[in-house]
N, C-alpha and C positions, 0 to 999 in steps of 0.2 A: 504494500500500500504506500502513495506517495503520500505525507500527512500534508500536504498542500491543500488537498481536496477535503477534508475536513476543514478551513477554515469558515466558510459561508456557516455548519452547523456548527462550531462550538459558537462564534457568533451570538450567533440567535441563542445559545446559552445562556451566553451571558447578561445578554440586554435581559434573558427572562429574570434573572437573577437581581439583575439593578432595580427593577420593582419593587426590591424585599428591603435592601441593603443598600449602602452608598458605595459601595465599593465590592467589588468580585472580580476575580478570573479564572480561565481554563488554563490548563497544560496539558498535552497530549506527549505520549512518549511511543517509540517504535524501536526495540532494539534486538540488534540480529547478528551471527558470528559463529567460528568455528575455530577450535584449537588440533593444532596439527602436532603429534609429539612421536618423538624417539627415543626412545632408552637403549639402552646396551645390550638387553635383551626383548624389545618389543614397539612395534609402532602402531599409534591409535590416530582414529580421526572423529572430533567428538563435537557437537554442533554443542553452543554454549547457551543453557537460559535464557530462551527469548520472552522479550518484556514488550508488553500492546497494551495499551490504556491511556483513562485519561485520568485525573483528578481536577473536582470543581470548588472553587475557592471561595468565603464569603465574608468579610469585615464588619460584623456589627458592634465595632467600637473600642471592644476589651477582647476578642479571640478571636484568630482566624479559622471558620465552620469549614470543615471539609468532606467531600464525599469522592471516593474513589470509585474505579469502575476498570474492568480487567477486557472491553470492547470499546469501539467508536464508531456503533451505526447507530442513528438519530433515534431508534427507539431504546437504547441503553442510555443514551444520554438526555431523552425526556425524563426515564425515571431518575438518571441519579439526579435530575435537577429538581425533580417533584420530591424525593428525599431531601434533600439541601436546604429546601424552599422551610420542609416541616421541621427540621430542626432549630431553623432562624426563628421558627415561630416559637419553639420550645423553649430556648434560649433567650429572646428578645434582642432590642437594641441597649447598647450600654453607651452614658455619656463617658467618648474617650477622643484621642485626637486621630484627626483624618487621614485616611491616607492618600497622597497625592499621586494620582497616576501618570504623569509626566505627560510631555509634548507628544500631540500623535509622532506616530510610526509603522508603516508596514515595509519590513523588507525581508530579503531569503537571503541566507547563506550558506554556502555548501564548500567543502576543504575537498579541495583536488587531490584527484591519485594517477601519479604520474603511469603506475603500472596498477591499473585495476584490477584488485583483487581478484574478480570474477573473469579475468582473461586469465588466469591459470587456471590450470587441471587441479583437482584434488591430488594427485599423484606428484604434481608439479610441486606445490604449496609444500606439502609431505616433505616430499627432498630437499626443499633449504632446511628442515628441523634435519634431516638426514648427514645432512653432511656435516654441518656442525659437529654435531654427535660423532662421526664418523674420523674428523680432524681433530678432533680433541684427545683419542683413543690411538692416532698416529702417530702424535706428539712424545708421549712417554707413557710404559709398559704401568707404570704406577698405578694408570687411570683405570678405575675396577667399573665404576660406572659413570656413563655421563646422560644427562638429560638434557635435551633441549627441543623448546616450546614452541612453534612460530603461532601468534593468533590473529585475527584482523577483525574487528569491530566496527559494524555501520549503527549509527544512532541519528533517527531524524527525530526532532523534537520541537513542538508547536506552539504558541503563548499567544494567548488571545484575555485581553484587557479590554475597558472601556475606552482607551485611546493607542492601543498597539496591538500590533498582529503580525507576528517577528515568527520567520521557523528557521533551523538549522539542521544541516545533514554534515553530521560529524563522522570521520574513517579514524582510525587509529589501528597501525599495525606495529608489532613488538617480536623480537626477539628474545626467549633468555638462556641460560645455561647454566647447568649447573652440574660442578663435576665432584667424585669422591674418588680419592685417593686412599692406597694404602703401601706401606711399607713396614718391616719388623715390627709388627704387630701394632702400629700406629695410622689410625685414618683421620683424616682431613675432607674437609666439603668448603667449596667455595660454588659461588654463584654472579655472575651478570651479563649484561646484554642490552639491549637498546631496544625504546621506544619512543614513535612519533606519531603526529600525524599525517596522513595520507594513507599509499595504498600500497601495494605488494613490493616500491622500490625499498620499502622497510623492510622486510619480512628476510634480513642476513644480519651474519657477522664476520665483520671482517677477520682474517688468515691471522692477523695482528693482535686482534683481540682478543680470540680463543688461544692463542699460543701464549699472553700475558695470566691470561687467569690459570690453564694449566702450571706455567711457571712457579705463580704465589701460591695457587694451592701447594706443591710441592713442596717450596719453603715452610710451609705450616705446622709438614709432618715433622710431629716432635718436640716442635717448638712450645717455649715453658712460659709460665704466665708472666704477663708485669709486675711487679715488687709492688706492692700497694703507697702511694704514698702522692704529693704533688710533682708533677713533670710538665717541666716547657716540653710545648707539643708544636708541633706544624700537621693539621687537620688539609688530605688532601677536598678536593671539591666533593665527592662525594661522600665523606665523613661531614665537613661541612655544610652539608644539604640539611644531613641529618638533623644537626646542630639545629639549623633555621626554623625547620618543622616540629622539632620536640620544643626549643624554646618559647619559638611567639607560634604557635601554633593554633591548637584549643583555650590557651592562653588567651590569644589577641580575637578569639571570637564573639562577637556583640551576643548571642546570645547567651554565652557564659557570663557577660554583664550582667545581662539583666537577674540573669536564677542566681547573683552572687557565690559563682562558684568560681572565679577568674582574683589573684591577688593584682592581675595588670591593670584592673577597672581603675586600684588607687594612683597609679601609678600614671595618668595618661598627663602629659606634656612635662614629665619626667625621666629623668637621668638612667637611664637603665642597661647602658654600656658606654664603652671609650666612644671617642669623636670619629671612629674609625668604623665604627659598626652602623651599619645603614643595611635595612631587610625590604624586601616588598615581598608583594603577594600580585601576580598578574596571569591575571585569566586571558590574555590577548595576543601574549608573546608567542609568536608565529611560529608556527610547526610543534610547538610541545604537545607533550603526551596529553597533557591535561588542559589545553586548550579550549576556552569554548567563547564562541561570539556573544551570547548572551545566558545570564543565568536564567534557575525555571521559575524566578519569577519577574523576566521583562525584563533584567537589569543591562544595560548594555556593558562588556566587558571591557575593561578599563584597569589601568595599573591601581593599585593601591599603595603607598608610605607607610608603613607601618613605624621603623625606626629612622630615624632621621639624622646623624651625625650624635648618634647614641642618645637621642630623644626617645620616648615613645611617644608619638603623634597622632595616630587614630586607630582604632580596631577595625576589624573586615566587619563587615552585617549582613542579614539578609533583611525581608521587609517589616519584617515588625522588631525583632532588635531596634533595627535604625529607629522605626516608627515611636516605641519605647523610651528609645534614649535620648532623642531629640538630635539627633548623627546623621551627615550626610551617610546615602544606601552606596554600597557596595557592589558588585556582582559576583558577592558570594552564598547570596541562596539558591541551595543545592539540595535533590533527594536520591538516595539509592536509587530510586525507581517510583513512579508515579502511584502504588501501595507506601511511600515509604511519605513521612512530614519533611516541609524542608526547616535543611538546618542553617546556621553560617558554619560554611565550611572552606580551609584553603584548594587552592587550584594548582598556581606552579609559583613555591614561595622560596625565596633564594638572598642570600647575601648579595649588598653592591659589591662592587670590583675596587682595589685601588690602584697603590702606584710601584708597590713591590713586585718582584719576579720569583715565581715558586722557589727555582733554583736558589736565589739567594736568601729566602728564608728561611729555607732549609741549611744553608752554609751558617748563618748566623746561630744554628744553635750549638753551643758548647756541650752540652749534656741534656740528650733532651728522647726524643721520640717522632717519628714521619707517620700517623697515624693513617691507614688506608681499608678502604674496603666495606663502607658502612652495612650494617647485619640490620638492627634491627634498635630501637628506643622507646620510651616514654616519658610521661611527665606527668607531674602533681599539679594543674593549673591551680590549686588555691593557696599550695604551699609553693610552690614555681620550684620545684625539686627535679631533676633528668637525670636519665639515665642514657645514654647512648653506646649501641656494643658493636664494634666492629674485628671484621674478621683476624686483621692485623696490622703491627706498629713494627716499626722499623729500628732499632737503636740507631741514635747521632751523638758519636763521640766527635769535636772538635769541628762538627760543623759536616762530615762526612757521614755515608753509612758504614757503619761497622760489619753489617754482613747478618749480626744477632739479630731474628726475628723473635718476637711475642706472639700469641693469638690464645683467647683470644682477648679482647682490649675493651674495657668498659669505662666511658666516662662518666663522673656525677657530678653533682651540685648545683649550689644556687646560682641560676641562669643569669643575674643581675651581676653576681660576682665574678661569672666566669666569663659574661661578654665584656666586664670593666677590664678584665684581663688581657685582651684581643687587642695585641701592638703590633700589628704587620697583618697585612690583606694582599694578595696578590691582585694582579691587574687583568684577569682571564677568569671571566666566569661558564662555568659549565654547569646545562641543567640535564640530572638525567630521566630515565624515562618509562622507571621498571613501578612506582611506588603506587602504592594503594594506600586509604587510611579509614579508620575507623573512626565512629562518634561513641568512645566507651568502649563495649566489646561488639558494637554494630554498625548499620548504616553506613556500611561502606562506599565509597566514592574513589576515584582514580584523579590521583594528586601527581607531581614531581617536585623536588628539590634539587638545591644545587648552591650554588657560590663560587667564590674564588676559594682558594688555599687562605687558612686562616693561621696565625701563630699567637699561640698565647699560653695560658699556664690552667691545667686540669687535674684535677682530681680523681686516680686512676685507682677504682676499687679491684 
């Protein structure tokens, strides 16, 4: 189905809706996809959870009324609007402030694929996860199993307001990998790979890049843990990604304002890193993984400032946060899926760049650590506590590698303390393209992070 052709009925949705309430809108969602995988002993080809519906939206003052619906032919969406309609009645109007639906708009957008997915074979698709798999198992006898993924994702999605009527047809194709090692009775696992948006020119990994991860996986085997204690560190880009998203993450989200679960609420046009720490949050930044033109509820996507020359400056929002807070809206209201509430949630949220070169701040540490390969983190937003674990660190004696690996490597502490810490920023930012994130232990959404190379001092449990 194109959801184009549903715009004339949710329409009429909605205007039935505006009878009841000052404020309503539709969202319509369509999403479709298949993951093509290889292991060392097996290959599958498995079509992924496809999601069709709509959900219809209602503002009477103090909550927004919603009804979902798992179709979008006009007699599924009479009733869910005749539900809708009974619950506003149930509910009532409450005196609260309005929300403003912004300047008309209709427009379409759709992310090209240079090599459309649906011009390969299924056999085709297959074989890029093939050979991956296939080169990683060439490289060194170590390699007992390797995995790798290729998926490719199409999502149209529709928004229809009392002054906009915005749809997007988003692609996203990914690569990952993931290999185990073993040797004298020791095994190691590492994992990466790339994701963007468009179409099946995604859908590889480079000769270089599978021959690097075999490499540090190999280094792993064996290797003993970090000595617990503080270490100047040099955080590469995708450590530092880490950092971005566990820090002002759930943190910097309006709706953790509001339910007073965020310590950054106190904190906003305060000090909360060096002068060198600068964060955004940008749903716009062309080609990422987690790209999108507009959020599901109308927001047109736009960079956001989170940190400003170690300010905090604003939170992300979706539309009632903002509406709540009295905060210009963001375009970070986001749902798992049109069953799912939307939340405020990050897109592709990364460190600014400076004026350092990785190389030389990595030469500059005397005794320190090259922290690489980010795994996996969390955070306390009400205590701003993190935890960041990555696969492995590198010793720097005198400014060199020493050769000594660690894995694996966990950072903690308070995020205030540890961004004051952050004296050197390289001048190259990279976002990457594998990440997913959770609200709690749910409502998952597909995020990226990234930055430059960060040097500063951490707290290594």
């Amino acid at each position: 189905m194109d959801l184009r052709d549903r715009k004339r009925a949710l329409s009429a949705t909605v205007d039935e809706l505006l009878r009841h309430v000052p404020y309503a809108h539709a969202f319509a969602q369509q999403r479709e996809g298949a993951a093509f995988r290889a292991t060392t002993r097996a290959t599958s080809i498995e079509p992924l959870d496809p999601v069709c519906g709509a959900v219809l939206s209602a503002w009477n003052g103090e909550a927004m009324l919603e009804v979902a619906v798992p179709a979008l032919d006009d007699e599924t969406l009479r009733a869910a609007a005749a539900r809708l309609t009974d619950l506003i009645a149930r509910e009532g109007s409450r005196p609260g402030p309005a929300i403003d639906p912004g300047p008309a708009l209709e427009r379409d957008f759709v992310v090209a694929e240079l090599v459309p997915a649906a011009s390969l074979t299924l056999d085709e698709r297959l074989g890029r996860a093939v050979a991956v798999k296939d080169r990683a198992h060439a490289l060194d006898a170590r390699v007992k199993n390797a995995v790798a993924r290729a998926t490719h994702v199409r999502t149209q999605e529709l928004f229809v307001s009392p002054a906009r009527r915005l749809y997007q047809d988003l692609r996203r194709a990914e690569l990952v990998c993931l290999i185990v090692m073993e040797a004298n009775g020791e095994a190691a696992d590492l994992h990466g790979g790339r994701g963007r948006q468009g179409g099946a020119e995604h859908l590889t990994l480079a000769d270089d890049d599978v021959a690097r991860l075999v490499e540090d996986c190999g280094r792993m085997l064996g290797a003993e843990r970090v000595p617990g204690g503080s270490w100047r560190c040099v955080l590469d880009a995708d450590v530092a990604g880490l950092l971005a998203h566990e820090a002002f993450g759930h943190g910097a989200e309006g709706d953790m304002f509001v339910k007073r679960r965020a310590r950054g609420a106190a904190y906003l046009g305060k000090r909360v890193g060096s002068e060198l720490v600068d964060l955004a949050d940008d749903p716009s930044l062309p080609g990422a993984a987690a790209s999108y033109f507009f959020d599901h509820e109308g927001q047109l996507a736009a960079p956001t400032t989170i940190i400003d020359k170690g300010v905090l400056v604003a939170p992300m929002t979706d539309l009632v946060s903002a509406t709540c807070l009295g905060v210009p809206r963001t375009a970070n209201g986001r749902r798992e899926s049109v069953q799912r509430k939307a939340y405020t949630r990050m897109s592709n949220t990364f460190f600014g760049k400076g004026t350092s070169k990785h190389d030389a701040l990595v030469a500059s540490i005397d005794d320190g650590l090259l922290v690489r390969h980010a795994r996996n983190g969390m955070e306390d937003p009400k205590g701003w506590g993190i935890q960041c674990e990555a696969y492995l660190a590198e010793e720097l004696k005198g400014g060199k590698r020493t050769g000594r690996v660690f894995s694996p490597v966990i950072l903690t502490g308070y995020v205030p303390e540890l961004l004051e810490s952050v004296d050197g920023v390289s001048d190259a930012v990279e976002i990457g393209g594998l990440g997913m994130c959770g609200k709690g232990y749910k409502e998952w959404v597909k995020v990226t992070d990234g930055g430059p190379s960060l040097r500063l001092t951490a707290r290594i449990a």
